[in-house]
N, C-alpha and C positions, 0 to 999 in steps of 0.2 A: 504493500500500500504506500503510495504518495508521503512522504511525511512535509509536514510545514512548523517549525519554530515561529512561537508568538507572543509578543510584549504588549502590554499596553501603560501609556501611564494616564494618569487620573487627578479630579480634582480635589479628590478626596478618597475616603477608607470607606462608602457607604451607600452603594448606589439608592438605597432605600429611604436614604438623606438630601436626595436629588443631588450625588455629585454624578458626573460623565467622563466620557475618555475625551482626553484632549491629544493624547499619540497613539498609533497602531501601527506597528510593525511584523512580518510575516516573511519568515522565509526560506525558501525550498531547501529542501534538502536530497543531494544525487549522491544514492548510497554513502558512502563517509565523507563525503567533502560538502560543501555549500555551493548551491548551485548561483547563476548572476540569477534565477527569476525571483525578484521579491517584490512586497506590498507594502509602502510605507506610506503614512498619513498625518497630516498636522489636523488637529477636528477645532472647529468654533464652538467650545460647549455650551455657550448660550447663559453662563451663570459665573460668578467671580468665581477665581483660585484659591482654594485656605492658602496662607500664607508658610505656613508650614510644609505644603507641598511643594509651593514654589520656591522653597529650600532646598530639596533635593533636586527637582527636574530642572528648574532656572525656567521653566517656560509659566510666563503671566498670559493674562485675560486681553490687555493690549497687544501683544504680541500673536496672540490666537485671532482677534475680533474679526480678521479677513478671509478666516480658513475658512474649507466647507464645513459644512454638518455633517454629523454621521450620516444622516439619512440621503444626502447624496454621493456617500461612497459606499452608502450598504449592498446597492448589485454588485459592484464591480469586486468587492472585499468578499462578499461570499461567492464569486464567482473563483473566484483565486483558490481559497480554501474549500473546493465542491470537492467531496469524496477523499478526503486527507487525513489521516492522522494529526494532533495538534499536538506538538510537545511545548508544556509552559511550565513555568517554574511556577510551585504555587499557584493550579489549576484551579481551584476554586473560585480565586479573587479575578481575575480575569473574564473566565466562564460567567459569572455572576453579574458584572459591565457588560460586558457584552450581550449575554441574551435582556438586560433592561434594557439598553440601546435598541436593543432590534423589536421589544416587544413595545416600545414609544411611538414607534412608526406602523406596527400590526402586522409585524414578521413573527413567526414560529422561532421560538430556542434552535440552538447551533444540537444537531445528530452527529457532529464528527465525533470518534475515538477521539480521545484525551491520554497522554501518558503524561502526568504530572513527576517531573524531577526531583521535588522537593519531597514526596512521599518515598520515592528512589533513592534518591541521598539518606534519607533519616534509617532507610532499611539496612541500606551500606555503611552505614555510619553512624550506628545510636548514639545517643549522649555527646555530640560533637554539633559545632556550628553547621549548618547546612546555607546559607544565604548564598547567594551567587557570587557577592566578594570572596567567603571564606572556600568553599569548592573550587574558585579561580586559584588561589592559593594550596588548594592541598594538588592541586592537577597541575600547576608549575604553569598556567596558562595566565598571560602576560592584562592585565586589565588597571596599567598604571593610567592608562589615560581616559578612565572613568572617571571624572572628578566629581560629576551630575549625573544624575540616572536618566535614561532614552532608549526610550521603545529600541529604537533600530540597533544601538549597538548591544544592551541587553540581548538580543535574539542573536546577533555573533558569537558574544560569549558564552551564551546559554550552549548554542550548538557548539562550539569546543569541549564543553564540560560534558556535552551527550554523547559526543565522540568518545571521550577520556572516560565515563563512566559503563559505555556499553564496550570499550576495547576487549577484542578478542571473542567478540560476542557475534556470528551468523546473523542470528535468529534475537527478537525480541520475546520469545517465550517462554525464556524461564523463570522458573518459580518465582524466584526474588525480584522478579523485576512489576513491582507494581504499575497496576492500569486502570484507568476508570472507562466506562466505557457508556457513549449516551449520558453525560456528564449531567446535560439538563433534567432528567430526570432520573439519575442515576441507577439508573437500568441492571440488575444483579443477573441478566442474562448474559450466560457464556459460550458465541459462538464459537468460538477456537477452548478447547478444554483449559489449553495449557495455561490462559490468563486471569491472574488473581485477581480479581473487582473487588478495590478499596473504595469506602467512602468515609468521609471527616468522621473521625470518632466524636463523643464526650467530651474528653478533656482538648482536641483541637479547637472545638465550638468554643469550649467557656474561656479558651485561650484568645480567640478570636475576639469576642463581647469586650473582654478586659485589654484588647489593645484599643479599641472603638472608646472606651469609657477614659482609658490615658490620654487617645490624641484630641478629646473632646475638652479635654483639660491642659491640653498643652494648647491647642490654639487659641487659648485664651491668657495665657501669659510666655507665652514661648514660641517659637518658629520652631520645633522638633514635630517631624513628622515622619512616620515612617509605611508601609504598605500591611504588613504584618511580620510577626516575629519570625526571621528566617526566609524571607521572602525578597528582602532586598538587596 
């Protein structure tokens, strides 16, 4: 199958909280190398940036005001990812923007396969950092010139680390290598045997609330913001 690596960044931790993606990034992948076909996007989200976000990414509401909207790249972006596997760091948060994006405009949730990275690291690596900084670092792969987070080189790195994690690996069906699959409705059907179907536990959700309730508090005396724990 097709794979497509994908970032997005956002105005906020909360699509529920009316933030949006203001970046999207997408990009192929030709067996172990990176292909040229990618999907990159600057979005107008129509609403101001916490200030805290605009910490990490650098991109403001003035700087957006001229871009399209989502809803005028939603054919041409699910046209790109039609019938692909999605590899994202921290699948959820993603997955979550994006089918509210698409259901704003009265589009159906994203059916692609989902292999989330971040459930893949934490299996390969309990009790250690998993964020895409610290994985660039345990894989020797070079991400000094990260200074701000962005869609498009996120999804570079990402795919190095997918490289360096699945090395030596055919096949994406072994045991250890967790998968979600039909992400939007987290579907525990499994048409190939061999793939394990995770979804957020217990303690990821209440992990999750309790970063929502910190940045809710940092944007109000602080510029710290961050995506979720291990995600950035």
């Amino acid at each position: 199958m097709r794979k497509i690596v994908l970032d997005t960044e956002t105005t906020g931790l909360d699509p529920r909280q009316g933030h949006r993606i203001i970046e999207l990034a997408a990009i192929e992948l030709d067996g172990r190398k990176v292909s040229p076909r990618r999907f990159h996007r600057y979005l107008n989200p129509e609403r101001e940036i916490e200030a805290g976000a605009v910490a990490v990414h650098g991109l403001t509401y003035e700087r957006l005001q001229n871009e399209a909207k989502f809803a005028d790249i939603a054919a041409s972006f699910l046209e790109f990812i039609e019938d692909s596997e999605l590899i994202i760091h921290n699948a959820p948060f993603d997955i979550g923007f994006l089918n509210h994006e698409l259901g704003l405009i009265g589009l159906p949730p994203l059916q692609n396969e989902v292999m989330d990275t971040l459930r893949m690291a934490r299996e390969m690596h309990p009790g250690k950092k998993n964020s895409l900084d610290a994985l660039c670092g345990r894989y020797e792969i070079d991400n000094a010139h990260r200074s701000l987070h962005g869609a498009l080189l996120d999804t570079e790195l990402l795919a190095e680390v997918y490289f360096a994690m699945t090395r030596g690996q055919e096949s994406l069906l072994g045991e250890d290598v967790p998968m979600v699959r039909k992400p939007a409705v987290l579907s525990t059907d499994a048409a190939r045997p061999k793939l394990r179907v995770l979804q957020p536990g217990a303690e990821e959700l209440t992990e999750h609330e309790r970063q929502l309730a910190d940045i809710d508090k940092a944007s109000k005396g602080a510029c710290l913001w961050m995506k979720l724990e291990g995600s950035v």
